[in-house]
N, C-alpha and C positions, 0 to 999 in steps of 0.2 A: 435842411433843404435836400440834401443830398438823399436821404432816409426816405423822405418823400418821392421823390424823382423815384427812387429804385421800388418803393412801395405800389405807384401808380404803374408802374410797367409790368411787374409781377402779376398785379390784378389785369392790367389790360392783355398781357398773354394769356391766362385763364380764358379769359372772357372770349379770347380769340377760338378759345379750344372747345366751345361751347358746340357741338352738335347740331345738325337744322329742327330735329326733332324738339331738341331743348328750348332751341329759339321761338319754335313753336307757344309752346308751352308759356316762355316767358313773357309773351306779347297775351295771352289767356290771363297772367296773373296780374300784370299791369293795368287790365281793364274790370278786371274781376274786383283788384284791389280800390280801386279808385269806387268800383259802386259799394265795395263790401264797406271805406270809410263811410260813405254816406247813412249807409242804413243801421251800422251801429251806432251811430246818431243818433239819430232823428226816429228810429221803431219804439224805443223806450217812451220816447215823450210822445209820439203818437196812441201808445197803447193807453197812456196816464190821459191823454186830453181825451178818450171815448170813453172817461169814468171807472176806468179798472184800477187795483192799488199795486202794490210793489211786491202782494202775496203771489195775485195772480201772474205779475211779470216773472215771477222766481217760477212758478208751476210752467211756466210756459218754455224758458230756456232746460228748466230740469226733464221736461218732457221728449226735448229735443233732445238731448245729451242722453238720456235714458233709450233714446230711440237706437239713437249711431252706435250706444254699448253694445247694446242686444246685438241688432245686427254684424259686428262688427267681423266675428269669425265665418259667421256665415257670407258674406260679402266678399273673403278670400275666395271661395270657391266661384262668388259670380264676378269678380272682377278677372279670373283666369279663365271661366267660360265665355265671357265676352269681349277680351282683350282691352287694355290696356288703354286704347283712343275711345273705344264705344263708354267704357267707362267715365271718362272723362265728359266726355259727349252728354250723357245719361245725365250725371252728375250736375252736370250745369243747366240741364233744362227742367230739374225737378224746383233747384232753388229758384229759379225764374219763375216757375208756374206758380209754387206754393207764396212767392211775395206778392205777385200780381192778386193771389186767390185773398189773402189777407186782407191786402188795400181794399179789392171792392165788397167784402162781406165779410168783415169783420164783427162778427158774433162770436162769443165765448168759444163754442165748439167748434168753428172755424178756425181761428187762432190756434187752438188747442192741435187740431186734424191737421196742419200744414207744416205746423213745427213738426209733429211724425215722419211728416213729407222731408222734409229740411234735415232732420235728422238720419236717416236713411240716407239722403245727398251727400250729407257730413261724413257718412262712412264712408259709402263707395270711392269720394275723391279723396280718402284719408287713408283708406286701403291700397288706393293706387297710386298716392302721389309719390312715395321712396323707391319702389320697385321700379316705377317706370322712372327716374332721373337715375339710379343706376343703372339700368339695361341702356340710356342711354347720355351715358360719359366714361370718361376712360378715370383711373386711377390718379392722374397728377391733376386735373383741375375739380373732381368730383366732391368737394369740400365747397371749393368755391362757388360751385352749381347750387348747392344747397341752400349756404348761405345768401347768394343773389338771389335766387328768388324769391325766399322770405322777406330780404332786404327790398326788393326793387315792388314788393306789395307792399311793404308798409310805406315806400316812398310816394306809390300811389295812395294807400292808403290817407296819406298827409297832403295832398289834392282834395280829395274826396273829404275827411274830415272839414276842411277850411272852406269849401263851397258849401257842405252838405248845410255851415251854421246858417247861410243866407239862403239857402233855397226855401224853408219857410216863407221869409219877408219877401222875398221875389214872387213866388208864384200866388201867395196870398196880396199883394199888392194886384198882380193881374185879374186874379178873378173876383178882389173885392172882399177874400177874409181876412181873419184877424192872424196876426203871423204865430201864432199859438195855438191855434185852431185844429181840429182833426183834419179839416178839408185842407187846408196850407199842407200838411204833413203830410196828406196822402197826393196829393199833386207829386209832392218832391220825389215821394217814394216810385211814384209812376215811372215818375225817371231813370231814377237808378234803374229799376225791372228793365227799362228801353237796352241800357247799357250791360247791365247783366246778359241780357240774348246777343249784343254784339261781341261779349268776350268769347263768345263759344266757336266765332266763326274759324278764328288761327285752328282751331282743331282740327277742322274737317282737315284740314292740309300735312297733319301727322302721317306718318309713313311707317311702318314694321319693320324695325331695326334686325339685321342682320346678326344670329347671335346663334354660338356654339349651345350645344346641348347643358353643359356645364354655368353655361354664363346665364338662360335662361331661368326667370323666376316662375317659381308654383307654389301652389298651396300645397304644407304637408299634410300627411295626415294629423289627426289626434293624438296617434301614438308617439307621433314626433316630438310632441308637448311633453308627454310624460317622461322621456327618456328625457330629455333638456330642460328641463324644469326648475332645475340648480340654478342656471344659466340664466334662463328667461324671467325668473323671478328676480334675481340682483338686476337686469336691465332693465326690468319695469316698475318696480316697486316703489323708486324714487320719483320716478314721473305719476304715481298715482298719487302721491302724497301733494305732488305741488298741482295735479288736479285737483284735489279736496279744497285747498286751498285755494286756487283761484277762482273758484267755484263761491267761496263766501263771498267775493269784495268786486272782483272784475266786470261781470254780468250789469254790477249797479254804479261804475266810477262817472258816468256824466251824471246820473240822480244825484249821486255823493255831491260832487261841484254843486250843483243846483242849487239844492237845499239849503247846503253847506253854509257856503258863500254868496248864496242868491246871485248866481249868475245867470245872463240871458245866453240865449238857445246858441246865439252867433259868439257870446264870448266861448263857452263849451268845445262847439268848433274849432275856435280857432286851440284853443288847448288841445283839443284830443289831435287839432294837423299836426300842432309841434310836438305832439308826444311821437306819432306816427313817424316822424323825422326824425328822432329822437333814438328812434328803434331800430331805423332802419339804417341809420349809419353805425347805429351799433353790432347790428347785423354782417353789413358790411367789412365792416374791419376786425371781425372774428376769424376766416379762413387765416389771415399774416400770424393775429395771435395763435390761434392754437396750431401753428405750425413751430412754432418760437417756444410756446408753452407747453404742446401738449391737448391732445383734444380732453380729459377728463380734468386735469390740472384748470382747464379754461373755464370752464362748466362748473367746478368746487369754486377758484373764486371770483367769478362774475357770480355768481348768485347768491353766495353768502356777503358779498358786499353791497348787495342790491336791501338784504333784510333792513336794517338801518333806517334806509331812506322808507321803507315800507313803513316803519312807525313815525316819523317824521309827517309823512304822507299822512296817515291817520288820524292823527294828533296835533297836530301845530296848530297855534291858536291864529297863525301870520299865513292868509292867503296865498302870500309869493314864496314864504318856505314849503310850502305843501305842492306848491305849484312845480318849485324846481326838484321837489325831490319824487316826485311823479314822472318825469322829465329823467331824472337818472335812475330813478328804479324801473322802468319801462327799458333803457337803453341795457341797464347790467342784467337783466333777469331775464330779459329774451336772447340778446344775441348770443349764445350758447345755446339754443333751443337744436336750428339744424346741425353744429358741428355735433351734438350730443347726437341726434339721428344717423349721421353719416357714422358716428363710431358704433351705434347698435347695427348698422346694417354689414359695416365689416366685421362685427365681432359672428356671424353669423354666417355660413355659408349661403352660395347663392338659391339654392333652391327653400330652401328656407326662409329666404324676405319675405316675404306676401303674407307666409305665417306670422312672423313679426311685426312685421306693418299693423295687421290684422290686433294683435296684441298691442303693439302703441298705437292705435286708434280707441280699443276701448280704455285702455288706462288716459286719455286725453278727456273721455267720454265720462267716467265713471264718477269723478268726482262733480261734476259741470252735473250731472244727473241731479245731483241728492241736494249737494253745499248751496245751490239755488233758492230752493224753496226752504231750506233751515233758515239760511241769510233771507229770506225775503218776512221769515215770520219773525226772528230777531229784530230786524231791523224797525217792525211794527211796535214790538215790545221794548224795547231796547235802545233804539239807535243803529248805527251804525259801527261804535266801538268794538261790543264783543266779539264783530264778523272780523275787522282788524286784527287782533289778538288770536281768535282762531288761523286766521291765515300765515300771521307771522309763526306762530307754533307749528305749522304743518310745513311750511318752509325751511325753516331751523334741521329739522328732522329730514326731510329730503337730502339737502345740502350733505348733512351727516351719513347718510347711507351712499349718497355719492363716492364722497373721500371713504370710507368703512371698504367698498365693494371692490372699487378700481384704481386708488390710490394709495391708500394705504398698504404696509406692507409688514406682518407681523416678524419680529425679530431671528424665526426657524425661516419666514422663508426670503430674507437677505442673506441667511446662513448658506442656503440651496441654488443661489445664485453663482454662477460661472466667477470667479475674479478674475479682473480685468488684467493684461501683462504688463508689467512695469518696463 
């Protein structure tokens, strides 16, 4: 209890240390998150009930993710010509446009054109969201900042999942469709887009944080890649592998359930809130650990513990095994996501984030491009196992270049190490 008690006060001075700008931001992701549950929903089964298959769903998220890649360096330079709030701003009105544009003309090359749109959003607020939470926190809570935010969207997230199952039956009940209907789906969907434009408002109210020459972020140049290259390849490499990977199997987990286990739209729901919950208190209680642990220590094994459950998840012939070890592989495999951010953004100087950002935005992107549309034509031929198996193997391998890069430590360079005075 006592652990507790001291636990909860630590986080709530943090929390105290949070910035206005920050608080901004985190009432954005709280609204953002709560419509982002619903639409990872309910878009999937919307796109399946107007007749397309799970090829075309894969071409559609790969298109989007191929989009934010490309853009993703080039977006350093327009998130630094148009600061930091405009970006954000920008960002949020392309997602809102291009779901609205979906719902009511959803044609092949509609769908196909908005995910461009989406994807390009994906960048800009992917390029600016690190940069801009460290220009605005200090050193002793910036961990926590991280982590809450991610944590406090999936909490919304877990809202949004759990309504997003009955918005179907609700809005098709009022106007008289069948709760699996295109038209049910695209009602609900209308909504979320309502809620999506109300997350943008907390923005306008950002302010331009007061900051030394030194403290302020910019895009390097080019050159700056090539000379740090050592560098930025060990901090990226591992994040593009467990891109590849999540790229086969994530894009399709409410189909998986589906199919699976022939589950209805509302049971899905309510699985994907408590995953989201799932996530986000795992999220949560990452700053304590990797202050205890160690931010890479945290990162090596939360995620190598999470692989496990990933085959269990794939494999289990037992609904409720699959169920809870979805449930714990969602909790161990994310919350080390932002502590692993916050430690690529200090391992970098400040003028240098933006470029980095820029670099983990496309490594987010790169494998979400391709592992889409493979996993979507496997899954056609195949099932759903060998996307499994690929993803467990591209995670294994991540994991390992984690511990390889920044934890490990070869036996010459313990030797080269200070000894400590007895």
């Amino acid at each position: 209890m006592k652990r507790v008690i001291r636990f909860i006060k630590i986080y709530g001075e943090n929390i105290a240390a949070f910035q206005p700008n920050a608080r901004l931001y985190l009432l954005n992701v709280v609204l953002s998150g709560a419509a982002s549950g619903v639409f990872r929903l309910l878009f999937n089964f919307f796109v399946l009930s107007l007749g397309y298959d799970k090829d075309f769903l894969g071409n559609m998220v790969g298109v989007s993710s191929l989009t934010a890649l490309i853009a993703a360096l080039p977006m350093g330079y327009v998130v630094d010509w148009l600061g930091r709030k405009r970006s954000l701003l920008i960002s949020s009105l392309l997602v809102s446009v291009s779901t609205l544009t979906m719902i009511l003309i959803p044609s092949q090359g509609i769908l196909l054109g908005m995910n461009i749109l989406m994807g390009l959003a994906q960048s800009l607020s992917g390029v600016t969201f690190g940069p801009f939470l460290m220009e605005n926190s200090s050193d002793k809570e910036r961990t926590y900042l991280f982590s809450f935010s991610s944590g406090i969207s999936m909490a919304a997230g877990f809202v949004g999942n759990w309504v997003g199952g009955y918005m179907p039956t609700w809005m098709g009940s009022w106007r008289g469709y069948e709760a699996i209907s295109a038209q049910a789906y695209a009602l609900a969907l209308v909504v979320v887009v309502g809620v999506m434009a109300t997350a943008a408002v907390p923005l306008f109210f950002i302010r331009k944080p007061n900051l030394s020459a030194s403290q302020r972020t910019s895009f390097m140049p080019l050159s700056y890649l090539k000379n740090q290259a050592g560098l930025f390849s060990r901090l990226i490499l591992p994040m593009l592998l467990t891109s590849f990977g999540a790229g086969l199997i994530m894009p399709f987990m409410n189909v998986f359930f589906r199919e699976t286990y022939r589950l209805t739209d509302s049971a899905v729901g309510t699985m994907f809130a408590w995953g989201s919950l799932a996530m986000g208190v795992g999220l949560l209680i990452a700053p304590p650990l990797a202050e205890r642990m160690g931010k890479i220590q945290l990162v090596v094994v939360t995620q190598g513990m999470s692989i496990p459950f990933l085959f269990l998840l794939g494999f289990s012939p037992w609904y409720g095994l699959s169920a809870a070890s979805y449930y714990v592989r969602l909790a161990l495999m994310n919350m080390s996501g932002p502590v692993y951010q916050t430690f690529v953004m200090e391992k970098v100087e400040p003028s240098a984030r933006a470029t980095i950002a820029s670099l983990v935005s496309m490594a987010n992107s790169v494998g979400w491009a391709f592992s889409p549309t493979i996993s979507g034509w496997i899954q056609v031929k195949y099932g759903f196992g060998p996307a499994f198996v690929g993803t467990i193997i591209l995670y294994i391998l991540s994991v390992y270049f984690y511990w390889r890069f920044f934890w490990y430590q070869s036996p010459q360079e313990k030797q080269e190490q200070p000894r400590r005075s007895i």
